[in-house]
N, C-alpha and C positions, 0 to 999 in steps of 0.2 A: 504494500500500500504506500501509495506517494503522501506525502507531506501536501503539495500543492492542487491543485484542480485537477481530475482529470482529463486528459482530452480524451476518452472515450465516454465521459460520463459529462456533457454540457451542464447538467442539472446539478452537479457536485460542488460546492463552495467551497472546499478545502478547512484548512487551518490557519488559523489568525497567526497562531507561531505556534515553534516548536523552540524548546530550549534544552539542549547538552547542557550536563551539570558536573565538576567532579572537584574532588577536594581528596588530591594525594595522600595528605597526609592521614585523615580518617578511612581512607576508602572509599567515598562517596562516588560513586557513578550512580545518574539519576537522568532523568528525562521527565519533561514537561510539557505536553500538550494541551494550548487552549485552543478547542474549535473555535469556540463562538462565545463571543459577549454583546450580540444583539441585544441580550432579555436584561443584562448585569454584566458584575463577575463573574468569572468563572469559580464555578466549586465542583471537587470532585475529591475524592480521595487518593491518596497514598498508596502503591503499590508494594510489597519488597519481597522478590522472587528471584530465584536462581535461576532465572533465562537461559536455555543453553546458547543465546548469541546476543549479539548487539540488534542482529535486524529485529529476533525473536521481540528485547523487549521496546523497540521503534513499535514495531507493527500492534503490540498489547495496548501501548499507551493512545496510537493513534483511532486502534477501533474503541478505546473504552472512552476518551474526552469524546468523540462525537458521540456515541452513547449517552453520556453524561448531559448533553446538550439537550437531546429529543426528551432525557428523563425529566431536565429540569423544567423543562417545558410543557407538557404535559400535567407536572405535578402544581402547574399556577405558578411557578416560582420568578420572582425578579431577577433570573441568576442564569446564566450562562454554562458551557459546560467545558470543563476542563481535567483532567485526570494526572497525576504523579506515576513513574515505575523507581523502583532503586534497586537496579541487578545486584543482588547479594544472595546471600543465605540468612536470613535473619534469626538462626538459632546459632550462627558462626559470627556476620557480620556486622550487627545491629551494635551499638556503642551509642553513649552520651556525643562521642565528637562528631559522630557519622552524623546522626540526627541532628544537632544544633550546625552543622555545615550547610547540611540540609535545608533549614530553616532562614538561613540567609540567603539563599537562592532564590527562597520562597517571598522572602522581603523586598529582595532586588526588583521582585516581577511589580514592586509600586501599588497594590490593590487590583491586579487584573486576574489574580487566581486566590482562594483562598483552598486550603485544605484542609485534610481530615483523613480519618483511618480506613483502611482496605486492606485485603488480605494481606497477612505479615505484619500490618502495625495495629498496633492498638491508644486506649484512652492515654495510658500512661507517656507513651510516644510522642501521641500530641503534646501531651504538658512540656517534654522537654524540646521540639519542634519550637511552643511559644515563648521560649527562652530569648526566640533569636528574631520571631517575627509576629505579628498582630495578624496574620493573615489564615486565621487557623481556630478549627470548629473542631467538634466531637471532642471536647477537653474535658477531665474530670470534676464531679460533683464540686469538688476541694477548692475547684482554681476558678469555679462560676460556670462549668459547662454541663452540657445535657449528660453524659456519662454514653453507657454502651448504646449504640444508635442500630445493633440489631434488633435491637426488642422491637422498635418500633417497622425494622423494616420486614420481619418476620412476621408484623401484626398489619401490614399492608401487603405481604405476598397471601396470606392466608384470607382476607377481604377481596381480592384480586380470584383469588381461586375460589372463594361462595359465590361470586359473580359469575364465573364461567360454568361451575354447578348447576346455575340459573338457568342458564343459558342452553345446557345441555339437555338435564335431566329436570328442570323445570323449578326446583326448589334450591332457597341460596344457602345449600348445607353440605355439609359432607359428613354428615349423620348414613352409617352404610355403608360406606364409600371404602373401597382399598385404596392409600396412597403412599406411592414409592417416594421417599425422602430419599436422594443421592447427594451424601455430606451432611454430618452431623456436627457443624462447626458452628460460631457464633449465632447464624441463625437458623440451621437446620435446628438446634437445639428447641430452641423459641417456639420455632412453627409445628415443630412435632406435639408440643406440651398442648396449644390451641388447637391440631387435629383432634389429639386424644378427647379434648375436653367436650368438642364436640358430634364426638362421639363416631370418629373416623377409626378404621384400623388401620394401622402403619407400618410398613415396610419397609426396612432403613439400612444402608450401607456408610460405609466410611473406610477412608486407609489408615485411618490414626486410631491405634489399638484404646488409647485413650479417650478417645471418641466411642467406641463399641462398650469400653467398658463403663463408661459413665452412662450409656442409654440400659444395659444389663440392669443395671444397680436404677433409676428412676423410672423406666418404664419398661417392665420385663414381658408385659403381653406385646411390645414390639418385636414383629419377625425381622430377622438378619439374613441377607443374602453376604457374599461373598465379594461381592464387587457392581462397578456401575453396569456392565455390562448385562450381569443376571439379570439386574433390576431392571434395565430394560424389556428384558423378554421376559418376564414375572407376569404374572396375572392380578393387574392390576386396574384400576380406572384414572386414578392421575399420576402421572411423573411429575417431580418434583426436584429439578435439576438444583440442588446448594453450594455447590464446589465450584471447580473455575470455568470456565467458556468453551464453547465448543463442543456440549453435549451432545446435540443433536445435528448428527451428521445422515448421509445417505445409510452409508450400515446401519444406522440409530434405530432411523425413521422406518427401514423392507421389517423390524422385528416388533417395533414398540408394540404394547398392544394395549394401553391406554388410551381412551378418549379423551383424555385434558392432558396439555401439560401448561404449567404453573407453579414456576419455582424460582429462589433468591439471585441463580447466579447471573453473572453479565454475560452478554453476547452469545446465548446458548446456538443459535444459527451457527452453524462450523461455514456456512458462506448461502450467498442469495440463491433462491429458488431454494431452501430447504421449505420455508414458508409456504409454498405451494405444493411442495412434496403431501407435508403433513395434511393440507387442504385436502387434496387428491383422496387422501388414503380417510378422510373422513374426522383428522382429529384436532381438536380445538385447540389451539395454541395461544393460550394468554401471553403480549407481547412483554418479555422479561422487565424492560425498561420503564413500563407501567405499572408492573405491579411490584416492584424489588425499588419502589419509590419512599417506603417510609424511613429509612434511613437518611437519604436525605434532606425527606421533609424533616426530620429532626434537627439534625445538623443545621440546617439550614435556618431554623427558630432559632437556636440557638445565638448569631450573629444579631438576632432584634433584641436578646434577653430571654433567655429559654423558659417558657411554661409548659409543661409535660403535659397538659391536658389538651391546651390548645395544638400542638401538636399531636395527639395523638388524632384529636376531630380531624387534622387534614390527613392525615394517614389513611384512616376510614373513607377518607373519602375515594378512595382508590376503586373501593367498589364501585361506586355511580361512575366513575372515569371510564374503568374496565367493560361497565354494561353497554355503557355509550358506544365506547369502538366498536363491539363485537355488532351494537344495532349497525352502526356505519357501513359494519362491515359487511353485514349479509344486504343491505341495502343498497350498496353500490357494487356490490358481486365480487370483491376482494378477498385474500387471506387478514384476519386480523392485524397482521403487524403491518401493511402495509395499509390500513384505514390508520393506526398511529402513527405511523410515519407523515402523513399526510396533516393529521391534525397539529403535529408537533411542527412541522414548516410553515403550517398557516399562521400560527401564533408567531413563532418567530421572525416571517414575514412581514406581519402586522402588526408587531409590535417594534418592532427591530429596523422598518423602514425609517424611523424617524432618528434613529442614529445608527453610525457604522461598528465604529470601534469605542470600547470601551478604555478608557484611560485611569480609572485610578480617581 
């Protein structure tokens, strides 16, 4: 994926900027993408992943900030979309220096990106991130911030999947329901607790034994498959992709046997026309970047002065969001994600015509 416009793609607006980041002496290698600051700044999270290459994490940060953009947009937000990677190993590389390096990078960018945590960093991270910059959400209880911003985005993937419940099977429940959780992490955890509660039975993989065994020990009527793969071909009715991107690919899609999917991670399309695949084959596909929005509707309150209630009202609201596109969608003869995709350009067309760039 290019940095700039496509010239096979006229329709494409690119990246407002891309920034290389490194700081020798910590380690820090980082990358920073803001699509777009039509709507705001940019907000997006913090990545920190053991990329097996450099293109590897260009290519993550460039598809997850335009992600970031359509989520923000969709979810109401003033805010633009931008995303962080830091090629490391953050059980090896992660340090005070790395992260306050970090942070200054993040200062440099003047107010056009703020951030916040994603896979590999957490609350704590943040507080030492805003050592170095004001440009930084998801901070702990302690320092004035919202704290863990899964709960809240586990409680708008799970609103997002009653809506398509709706939609399918007629009632906004998953009462009955079999649903495969793939990734029992931050908020696979969250969203399993609110299936159970109402009244779903769950299906859950994870590669982190610590993960497995902390769902053993809370919720033992959970069945265990072996990996994402089984869970795929399992007999279930929603998948519920929680881990990183790229779940549903063509091999995914010839075995799934789920009617819904509706789950946390980013960019579960492994590339275009998988959306149509799933159409084809009959299965409702809630668009990830709409319903995996209450994190940072959280986050994102947080920068006004966080109140957990008011935030969580916009979280909920993901439902009426989610019902909207899918009407859109059957209305104008589309796959779901491309009636969001459509709505998320409208706004930021229309909102965004009245300024270019975002300065800070």
């Amino acid at each position: 994926m290019g940095v700039f416009a496509s010239t096979e793609d006229p329709d494409s607006t690119g990246h407002e900027q891309v920034v290389f980041c490194q700081d020798k002496q910590s380690g820090l290698k980082a990358i920073i993408g803001i699509y777009s600051t039509a709507l705001g700044p940019a907000l997006g999270g913090t990545r920190f992943y053991p990329y097996a290459s450099e293109a590897d994490a260009l290519h993550d940060v460039l598809d997850l900030s335009r992600g970031m953009a359509y989520k923000n947009a969709l979810a109401g937000l003033d805010l633009g979309g931008g995303k962080a990677v830091i090629w490391g190993d953050p059980e090896k590389d992660k340090s005070e220096s790395l992260l306050r390096a970090y942070g200054r990078f993040v200062q440099s960018l003047g107010g056009r990106y703020y951030t916040a945590c994603d896979v590999g960093t957490y609350v704590a991270d943040m507080d030492v991130v805003a050592r170095e910059t004001r440009f930084v959400t998801g901070r702990s209880v302690e320092h004035g911030g919202a704290g863990d911003s899964s709960v809240l985005t586990a409680w708008g993937v799970f609103q997002g999947m009653r809506a398509a419940a709706e939609h399918v099977w007629g009632s906004p429940t998953l009462a009955g329901r079999r649903v495969g959780v793939s990734g029992l992490g931050k908020v696979g955890k969250h969203l399993t607790a609110h299936l159970i509660e109402d009244g779903a039975s769950v299906v859950a993989t994870d590669v982190d034994q610590r993960a497995i065994d902390w769902v053993r020990e809370a919720y033992p009527q959970v069945d265990l498959v072996d990996d994402a793969a089984a869970m795929v071909a399992a007999d279930i009715d929603v998948y519920a992709p929680c881990a990183l991107g790229g779940a549903l690919a063509d091999d995914t899609v010839s075995v799934l046997r789920a009617k819904v999917v509706a789950g946390a991670a980013n960019n579960q399309l492994a590339h275009p026309g998988i959306e149509k695949q799933l159409a084809d084959r009959g299965v409702l596909y809630a668009p990830d970047y709409v319903v995996n929005a209450g994190g940072v509707i959280q986050v994102a309150d947080e920068i006004e002065g966080f109140n957990f209630e008011r935030a969580k009202l916009r979280a909920t609201r993901i439902y009426d969001t989610t019902r909207e596109i899918l009407r859109l969608a059957d209305a104008e003869g589309v796959p779901p994600a491309v009636a969001a995709d459509r709505l998320a350009e409208r706004r930021m067309a229309e909102i965004g015509r009245l300024r270019t760039i975002h300065l800070g």
